[in-house]
N, C-alpha and C positions, 0 to 999 in steps of 0.2 A: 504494500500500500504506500502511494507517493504522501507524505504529509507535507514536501515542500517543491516547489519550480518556482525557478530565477521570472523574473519580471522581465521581457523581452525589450533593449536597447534596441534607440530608432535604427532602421534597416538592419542590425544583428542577424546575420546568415541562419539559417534554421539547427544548422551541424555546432553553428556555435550555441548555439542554447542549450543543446543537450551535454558541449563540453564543458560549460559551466557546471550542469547540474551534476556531472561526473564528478569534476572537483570536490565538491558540497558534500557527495555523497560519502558512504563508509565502503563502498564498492570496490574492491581491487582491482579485479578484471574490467578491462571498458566493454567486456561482451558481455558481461551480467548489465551494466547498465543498460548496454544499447536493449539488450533483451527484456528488460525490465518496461523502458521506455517505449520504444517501440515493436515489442514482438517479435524480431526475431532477431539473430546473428548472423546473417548474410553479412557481406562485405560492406563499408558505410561508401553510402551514395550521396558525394558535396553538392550535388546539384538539388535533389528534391527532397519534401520532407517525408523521410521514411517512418512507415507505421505510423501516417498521422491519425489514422480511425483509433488505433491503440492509446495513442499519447493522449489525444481529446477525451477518450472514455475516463481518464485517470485525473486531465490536468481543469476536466474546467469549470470544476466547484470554486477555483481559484478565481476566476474573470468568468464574465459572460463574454468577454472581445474571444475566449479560445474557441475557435471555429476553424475549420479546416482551409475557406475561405480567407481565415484571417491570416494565416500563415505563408498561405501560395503569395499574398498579394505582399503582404510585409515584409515577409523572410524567406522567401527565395529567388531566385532570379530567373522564374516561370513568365512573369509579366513582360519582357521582354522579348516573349516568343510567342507569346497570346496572337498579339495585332497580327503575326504573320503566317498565323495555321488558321486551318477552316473550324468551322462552330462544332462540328462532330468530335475535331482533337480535343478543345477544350471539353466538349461536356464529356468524351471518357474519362478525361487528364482529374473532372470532378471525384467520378465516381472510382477512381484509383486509389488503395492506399501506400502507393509505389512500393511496396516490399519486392515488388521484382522487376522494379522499372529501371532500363539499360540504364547505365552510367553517363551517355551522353543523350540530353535531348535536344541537340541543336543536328544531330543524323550528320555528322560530318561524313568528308570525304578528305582524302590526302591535298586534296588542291583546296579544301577551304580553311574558312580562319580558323587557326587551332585552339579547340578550348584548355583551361590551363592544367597544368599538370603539378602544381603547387599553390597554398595559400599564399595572398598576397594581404599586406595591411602598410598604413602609412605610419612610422616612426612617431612624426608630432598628432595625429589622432591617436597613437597608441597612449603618449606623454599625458595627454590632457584625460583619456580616460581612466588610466592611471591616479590620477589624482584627483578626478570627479567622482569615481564610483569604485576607488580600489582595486580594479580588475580591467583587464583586458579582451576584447571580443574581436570576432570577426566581422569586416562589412561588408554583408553581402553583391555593394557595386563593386567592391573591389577584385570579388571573382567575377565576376561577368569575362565572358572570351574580350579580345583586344582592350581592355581595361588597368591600365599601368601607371597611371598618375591619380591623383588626391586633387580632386578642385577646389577644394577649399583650401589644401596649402600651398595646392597649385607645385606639387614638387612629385620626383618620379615612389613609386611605392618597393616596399622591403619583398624579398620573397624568400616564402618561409623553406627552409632547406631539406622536409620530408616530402619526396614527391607520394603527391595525394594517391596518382591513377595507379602506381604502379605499388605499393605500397600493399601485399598481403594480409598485414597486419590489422585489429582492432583496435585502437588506440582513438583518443579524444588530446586534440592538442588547440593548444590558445597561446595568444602570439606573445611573444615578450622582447621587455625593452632592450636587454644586452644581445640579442641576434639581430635588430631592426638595421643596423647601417652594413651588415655582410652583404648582403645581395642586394645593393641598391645599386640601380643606374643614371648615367648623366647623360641625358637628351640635349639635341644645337636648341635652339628658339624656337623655331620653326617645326621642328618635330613635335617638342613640347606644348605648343598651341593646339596641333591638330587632335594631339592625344588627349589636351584639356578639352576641345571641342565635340568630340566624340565621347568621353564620359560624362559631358553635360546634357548631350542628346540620350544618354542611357539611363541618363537618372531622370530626364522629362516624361521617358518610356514608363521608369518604373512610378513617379508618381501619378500619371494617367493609368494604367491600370489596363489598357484597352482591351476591348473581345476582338472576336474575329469582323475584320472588314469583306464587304462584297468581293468576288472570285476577282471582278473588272477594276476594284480600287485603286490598286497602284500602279497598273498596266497604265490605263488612263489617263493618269493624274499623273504620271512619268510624262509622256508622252507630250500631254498640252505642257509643260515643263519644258521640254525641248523643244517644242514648237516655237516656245516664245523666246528658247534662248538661238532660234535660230537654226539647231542641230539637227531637225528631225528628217528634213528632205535631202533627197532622194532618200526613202528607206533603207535601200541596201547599204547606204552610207553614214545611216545615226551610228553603229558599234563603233565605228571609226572618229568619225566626230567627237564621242561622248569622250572616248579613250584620249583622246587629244586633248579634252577641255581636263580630265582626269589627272592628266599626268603633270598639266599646267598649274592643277590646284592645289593637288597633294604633294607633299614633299617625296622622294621615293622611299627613303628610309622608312619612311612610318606607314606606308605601303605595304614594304618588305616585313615590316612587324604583325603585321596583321596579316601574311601571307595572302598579300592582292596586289603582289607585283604585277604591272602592265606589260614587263617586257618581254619575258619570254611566252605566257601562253594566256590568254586574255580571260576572264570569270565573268565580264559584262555581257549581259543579256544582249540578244540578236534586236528585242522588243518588236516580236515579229508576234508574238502570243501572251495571252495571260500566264501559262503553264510555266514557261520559262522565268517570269520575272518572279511568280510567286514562291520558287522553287529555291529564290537565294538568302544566305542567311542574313540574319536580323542585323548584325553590323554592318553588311555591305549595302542591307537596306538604307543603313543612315550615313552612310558613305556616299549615298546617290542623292539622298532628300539633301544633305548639306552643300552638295556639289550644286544642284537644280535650284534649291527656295532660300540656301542662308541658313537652313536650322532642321530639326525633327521638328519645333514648335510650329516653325512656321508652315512647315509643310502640312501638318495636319488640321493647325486652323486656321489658315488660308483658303481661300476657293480663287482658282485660277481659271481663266478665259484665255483662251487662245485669240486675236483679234489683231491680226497680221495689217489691217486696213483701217485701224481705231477704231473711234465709238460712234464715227457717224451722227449727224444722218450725211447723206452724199449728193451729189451736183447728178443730177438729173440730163439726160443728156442727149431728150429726146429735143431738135427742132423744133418739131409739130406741137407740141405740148406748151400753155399758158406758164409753165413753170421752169422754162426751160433754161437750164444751170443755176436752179434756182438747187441750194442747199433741202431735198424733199427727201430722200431714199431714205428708207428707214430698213433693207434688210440687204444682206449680201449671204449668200451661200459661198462658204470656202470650200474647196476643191485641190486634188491635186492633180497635174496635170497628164495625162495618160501617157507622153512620150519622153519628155526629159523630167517629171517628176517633182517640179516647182508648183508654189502656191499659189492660184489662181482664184479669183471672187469674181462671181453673177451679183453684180450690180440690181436688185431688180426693183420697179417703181410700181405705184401702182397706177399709172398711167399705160400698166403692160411693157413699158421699153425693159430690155434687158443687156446690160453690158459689160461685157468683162476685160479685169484686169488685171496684172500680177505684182505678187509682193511687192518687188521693188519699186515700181511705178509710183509716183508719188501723186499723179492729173491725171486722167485723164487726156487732159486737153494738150496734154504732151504726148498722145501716142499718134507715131505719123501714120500709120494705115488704121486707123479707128475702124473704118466702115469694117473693118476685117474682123471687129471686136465685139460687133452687133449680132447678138444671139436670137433676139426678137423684137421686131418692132414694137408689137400691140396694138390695141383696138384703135387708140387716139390716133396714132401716125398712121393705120391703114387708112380711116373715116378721114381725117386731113389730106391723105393724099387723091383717094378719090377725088375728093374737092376740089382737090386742083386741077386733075385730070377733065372733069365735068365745066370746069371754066376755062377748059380748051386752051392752057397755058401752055408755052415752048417748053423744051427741053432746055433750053438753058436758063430759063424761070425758075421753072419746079428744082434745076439743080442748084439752086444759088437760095431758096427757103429751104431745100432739104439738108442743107450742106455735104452734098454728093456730088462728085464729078458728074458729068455728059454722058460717057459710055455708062455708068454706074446707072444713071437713071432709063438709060435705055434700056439694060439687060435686065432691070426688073421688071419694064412694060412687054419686053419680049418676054422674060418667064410667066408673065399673068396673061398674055394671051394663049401660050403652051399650055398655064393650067387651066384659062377659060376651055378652051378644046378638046380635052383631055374629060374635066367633070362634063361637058356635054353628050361626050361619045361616051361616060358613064353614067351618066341621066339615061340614055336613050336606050341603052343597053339593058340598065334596071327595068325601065319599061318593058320593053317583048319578053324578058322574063316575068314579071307579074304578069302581064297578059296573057303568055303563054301558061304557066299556074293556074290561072284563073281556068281555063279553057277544058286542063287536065284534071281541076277537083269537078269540074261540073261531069266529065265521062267515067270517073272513079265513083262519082255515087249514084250515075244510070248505071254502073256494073254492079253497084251492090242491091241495086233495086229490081234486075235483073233478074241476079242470083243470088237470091238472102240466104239461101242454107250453104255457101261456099265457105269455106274456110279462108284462113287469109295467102295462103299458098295459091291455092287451087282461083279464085279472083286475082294474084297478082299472074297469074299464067295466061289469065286471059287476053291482057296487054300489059308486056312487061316493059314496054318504054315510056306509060303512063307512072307506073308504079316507079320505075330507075329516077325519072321526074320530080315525083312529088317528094320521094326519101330523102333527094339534095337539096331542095329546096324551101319545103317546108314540111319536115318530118314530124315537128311535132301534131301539125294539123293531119297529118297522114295519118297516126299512131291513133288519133280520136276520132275518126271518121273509119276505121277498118275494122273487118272481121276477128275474132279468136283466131291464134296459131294452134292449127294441129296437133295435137300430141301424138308423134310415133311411140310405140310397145318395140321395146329394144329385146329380143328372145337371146339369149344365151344358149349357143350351141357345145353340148358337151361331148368332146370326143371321146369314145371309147378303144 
């Protein structure tokens, strides 16, 4: 029966709690503790909290805060991997009490960032806890993977000299003062910022707490990111881009520390899928949001707009129209372009003109082949231009209101007489087919009046180019003006 547990220090890693209450105890073995504590003597797992359903059963007449929840989110370093698994991991990760959960939950691979293989703590956090509470603890950001510096003293962290992963043993250890300056490292400036910047985005992670985001969240929100910084077009060319702006931003040492060196074999997403981007781990995530937004904060509560062509509204750029270069458009569709892959926007008014232009163009009224640019005139400039036609105006008239060259305005009175000619000889056409229709339903129901016990077979045999007729034509009207299909009795012949 437990009669006492430690009171859990802000962020204090969950492995450190139980190696307090080891101290405390009259325990020799740390496998009676751990066993005691959480139920069983498996190997200790620094990442999750083991046998937390055992520990809670015991510890939480002590607090109402001891909840299972209270622990993932306080004292472990789960919250960090929440935002970037689906809803299914967390809600198993709830109903687990990790007694046999692997050792690593970030699913590494050899190419990604390694998680650590020793206790890390800061010397002057160890000093001051020392002398605020008599003891010393572990901080849970301080394992976190690529996490090596102290932001609040802003200096690089101790590491403790029992490697944890490799370590057989059941042992309960807490850091102390006279091993703190062995394994300390000295980072340039510029490494030291990015490392301080990066455990400032992991402790934003950890006190947001987040669940799982939509499958499409960061795909997307990547994406309009690199739109607006520029990098995203031609497709095939963002990996390269990004890696460019990457290598520009990062220092490579602190790269190299977190095993996301650029130079020999690249870990950036194609961002050709959701699959891919969601697939990579939780630092490199904030590797990317810092690189794209400035922050992990910013990126998350920020909402970004891609809007390559500003906020509009836009110059109007229809002649024909009362309003014309008058500041009216209120919508553009961006596009990319089907052949070279650059950013393209449909102008469109509601005057119907539609006009398009690309990223870089800053007027309109600066593109020298515009009329090339014109997607649709619409209703105003067709009804305007009749009207000028109807008032039997020149060709060099109508081209000087429509701001169209001579031959330009010719080759559309030539193409509108091609399609005047064209819908005629298809008017005329529709005609002797309805006529002809008409002609064939009045001789399909003298056949069925004919012969009313026919079936629909045996009437359409009677005149089969009535029948071939009316099924192209108007089948539905066929299908409710005809007889029942025959049923054939299909006899099965048994050979013996």
């Amino acid at each position: 029966m437990i009669v006492y547990f430690p009171e859990p220090y802000e962020n204090e890693l969950y492995y450190s709690l139980l190696a307090r209450y080891h101290s405390y105890s009259t325990d020799i073995a740390a496998s009676s503790t751990l066993r005691e504590l959480s139920g069983t003597t498996k190997r200790i797992n620094f990442d999750v909290p083991m046998g937390i359903d055992n520990l809670i059963s015991k510890i939480k007449k002590f607090s109402n805060l001891y909840s299972k929840d209270y622990f993932i989110q306080y004292h472990t370093i789960i919250p960090i991997i929440k935002p970037f698994r689906k809803l299914e991991w967390i809600e198993n990760l709830k109903k687990s009490d990790f007694k046999g959960q692997k050792s690593n939950l970030f699913g590494n691979t050899e190419k990604d960032v390694k998680s650590k293989e020793h206790l890390y703590y800061c010397s002057e956090c160890l000093k001051e806890q020392l002398e605020e509470y008599g003891e010393g603890y572990w901080n849970r950001v301080h394992q976190m993977p690529g996490i090596y510096v102290c932001t609040y003293h802003r200096k690089a962290l101790s590491e403790h000299f029992i490697n944890i992963r490799n370590n057989k043993e059941i042992n309960f250890y807490l850091p102390k003062i006279e091993e703190s300056y062995k394994m300390q490292k000295n980072y340039n400036e510029y490494v030291l910022t990015s490392l301080l910047n990066l455990a400032e985005d992991v402790e934003y992670l950890l006190e947001k707490n987040f669940d799982a985001f939509p499958e499409e969240y960061y795909y997307e929100k990547y994406v309009t990111l690199m739109e607006i910084k520029g990098i995203a077009y031609p497709v095939l060319q963002r990996e390269n881009r990004l890696k460019s702006l990457m290598t520009s931003y990062y220092p490579p040492e602190f790269l190299e520390i977190l095993n996301s060196d650029l130079n020999n074999s690249s870990w950036l997403p194609k961002f050709t899928s959701n699959k891919i981007v969601n697939n990579l781990h939780p630092i490199r995530h904030l590797l990317l949001m810092r690189l794209l937004s400035g922050s992990a904060r910013d990126f998350y509560e920020n909402e970004y707009l891609y809007k390559p062509f500003g906020t509009g509204p836009w110059i109007c750029m229809n002649p024909l129209a009362d309003h014309y270069l008058k500041k009216v458009v209120k919508k553009v569709d961006v596009s990319v372009h089907g052949l070279n892959r650059t950013i393209q926007g449909d102008m469109k008014c509601s005057c119907g003109f539609i006009y398009r232009v690309r990223a870089w163009e800053q007027s309109p009224l600066d593109i020298k082949y515009f009329n090339n640019r014109i997607m649709q005139k619409g209703h105003i400039w067709e009804q305007k231009f009749n009207d000028l036609i109807e008032h039997k105006l020149t060709i060099t008239e109508i081209s000087n209101i429509i701001k169209m060259s001579r031959p330009t305005v010719s080759k559309i009175l030539r193409d509108r007489k091609k399609l005047t000619k064209t819908d005629l000889k298809e008017e005329e056409k529709n005609k002797k087919v309805n006529k002809k229709t008409s002609e064939y339903k009045e001789i399909w129901l003298d056949l069925r009046a004919k012969h009313p016990k026919y079936y629909r077979n045996e009437l359409n045999n009677t005149n089969r180019a009535v029948y071939t007729w009316l099924r192209k034509y108007d089948n539905e009207w066929l299908e409710a003006n005809s007889p029942k299909i025959k049923k054939r009795n299909y006899v099965r012949k048994i050979i013996l």
